[in-house]
C-alpha positions as CSV (number, residue, x, y, z in Angstrom):
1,X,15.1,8.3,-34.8
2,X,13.3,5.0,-34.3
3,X,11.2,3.0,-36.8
4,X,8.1,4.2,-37.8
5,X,5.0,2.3,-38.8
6,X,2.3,4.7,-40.0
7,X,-0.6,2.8,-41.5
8,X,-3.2,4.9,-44.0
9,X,-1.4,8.3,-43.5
10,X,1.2,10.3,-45.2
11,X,4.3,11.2,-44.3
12,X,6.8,13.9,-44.8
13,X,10.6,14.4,-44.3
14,X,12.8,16.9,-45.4
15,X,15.9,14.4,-45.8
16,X,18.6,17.0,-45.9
17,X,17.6,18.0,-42.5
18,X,18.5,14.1,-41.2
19,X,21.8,14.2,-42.4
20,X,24.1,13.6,-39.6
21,X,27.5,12.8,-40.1
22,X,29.4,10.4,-37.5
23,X,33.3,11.4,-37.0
24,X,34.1,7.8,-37.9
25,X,31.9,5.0,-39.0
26,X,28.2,4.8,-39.9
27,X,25.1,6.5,-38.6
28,X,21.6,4.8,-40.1
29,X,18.3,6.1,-39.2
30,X,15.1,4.0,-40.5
31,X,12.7,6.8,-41.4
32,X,9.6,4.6,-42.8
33,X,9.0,1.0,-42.8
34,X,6.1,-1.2,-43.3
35,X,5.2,-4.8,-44.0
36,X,6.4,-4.1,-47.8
37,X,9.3,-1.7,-48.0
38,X,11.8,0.0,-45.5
39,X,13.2,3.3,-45.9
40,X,16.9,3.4,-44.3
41,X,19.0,6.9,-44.3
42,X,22.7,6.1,-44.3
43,X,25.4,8.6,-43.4
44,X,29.4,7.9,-43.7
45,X,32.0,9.4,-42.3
46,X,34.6,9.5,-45.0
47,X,36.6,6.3,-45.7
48,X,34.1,4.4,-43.9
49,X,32.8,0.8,-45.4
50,X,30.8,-1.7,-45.8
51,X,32.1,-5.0,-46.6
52,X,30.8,-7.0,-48.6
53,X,27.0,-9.0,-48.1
54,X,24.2,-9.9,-50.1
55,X,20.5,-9.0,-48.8
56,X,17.3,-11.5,-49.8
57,X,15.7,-8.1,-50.9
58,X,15.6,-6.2,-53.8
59,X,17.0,-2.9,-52.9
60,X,17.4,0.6,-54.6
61,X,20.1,3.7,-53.7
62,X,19.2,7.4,-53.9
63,X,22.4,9.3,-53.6
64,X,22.0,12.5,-51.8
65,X,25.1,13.3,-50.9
66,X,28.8,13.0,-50.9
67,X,30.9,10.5,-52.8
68,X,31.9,7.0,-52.9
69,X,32.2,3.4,-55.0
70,X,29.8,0.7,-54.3
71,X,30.4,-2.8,-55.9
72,X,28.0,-4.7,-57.7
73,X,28.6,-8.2,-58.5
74,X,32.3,-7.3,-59.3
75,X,31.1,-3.5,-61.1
76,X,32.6,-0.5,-59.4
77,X,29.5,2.1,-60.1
78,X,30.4,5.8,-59.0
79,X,28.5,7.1,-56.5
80,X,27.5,10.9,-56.1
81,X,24.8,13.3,-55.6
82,X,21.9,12.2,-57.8
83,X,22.8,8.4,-58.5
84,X,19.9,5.9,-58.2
85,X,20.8,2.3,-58.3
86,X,18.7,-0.9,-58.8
87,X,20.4,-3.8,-56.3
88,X,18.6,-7.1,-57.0
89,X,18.2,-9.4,-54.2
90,X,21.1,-11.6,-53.6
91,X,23.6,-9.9,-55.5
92,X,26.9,-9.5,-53.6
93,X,27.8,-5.5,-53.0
94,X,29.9,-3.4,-50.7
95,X,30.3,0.1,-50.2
96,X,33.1,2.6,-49.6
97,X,32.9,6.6,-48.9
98,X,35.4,8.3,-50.7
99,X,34.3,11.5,-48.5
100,X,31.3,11.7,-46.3
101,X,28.6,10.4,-47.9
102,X,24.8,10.0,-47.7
103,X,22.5,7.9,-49.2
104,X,18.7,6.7,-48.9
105,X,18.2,2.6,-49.6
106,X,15.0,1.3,-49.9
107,X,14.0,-2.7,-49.3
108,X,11.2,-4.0,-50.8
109,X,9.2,-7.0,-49.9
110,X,11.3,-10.1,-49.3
111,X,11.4,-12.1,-52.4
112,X,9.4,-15.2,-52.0
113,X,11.9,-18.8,-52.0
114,X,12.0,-20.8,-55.5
């Protein structure tokens, strides 16, 4: 699926439907994006992960499903079907699946420099 910029209209998905599961690794699909926010689905393969990195964006995580750990700024937080996490912009985090695992993350508008 490529990016989509849809100005004015609505748009509907049925998530579940997108979930694709690589044997090994990670698949990422942007659904939405637009000069405020994007909308990224992520699928793991189990025991895949992210090292660690820190985004100029404030970001949130809809867990949909699967299982794994992401870390925080040094908190493991559980992750599993239903979770919803609050990432603030430049706070370090990585992510590991446990089993395969699927999740939705959403970047807001770039936070302006201080």
């Amino acid at each position: 699926m490529t990016a989509q910029i849809i100005t004015h209209q609505s748009l509907v998905i049925q998530l579940q439907k997108q979930i694709e599961y690589p044997s090994t690794g990670i698949l990422s699909k942007v659904i939405f994006q637009d000069k405020a926010c994007q909308y990224t689905l992520f699928c793991l393969a189990a025991n895949s992960e992210i090292s660690e990195h820190t985004s100029t964006r404030n970001a949130t995580i809809n867990v949909l499903d699967g299982k794994g750990t992401l870390t925080l700024s040094g908190e493991d937080i559980a992750l599993e079907t239903g979770v919803f996490v609050l990432m603030p912009a430049n706070a370090p985090h990585a992510l590991k699946a446990e089993e395969n695992l699927t999740f939705l993350l959403t970047l807001s508008e770039k936070v302006a420099d201080s």
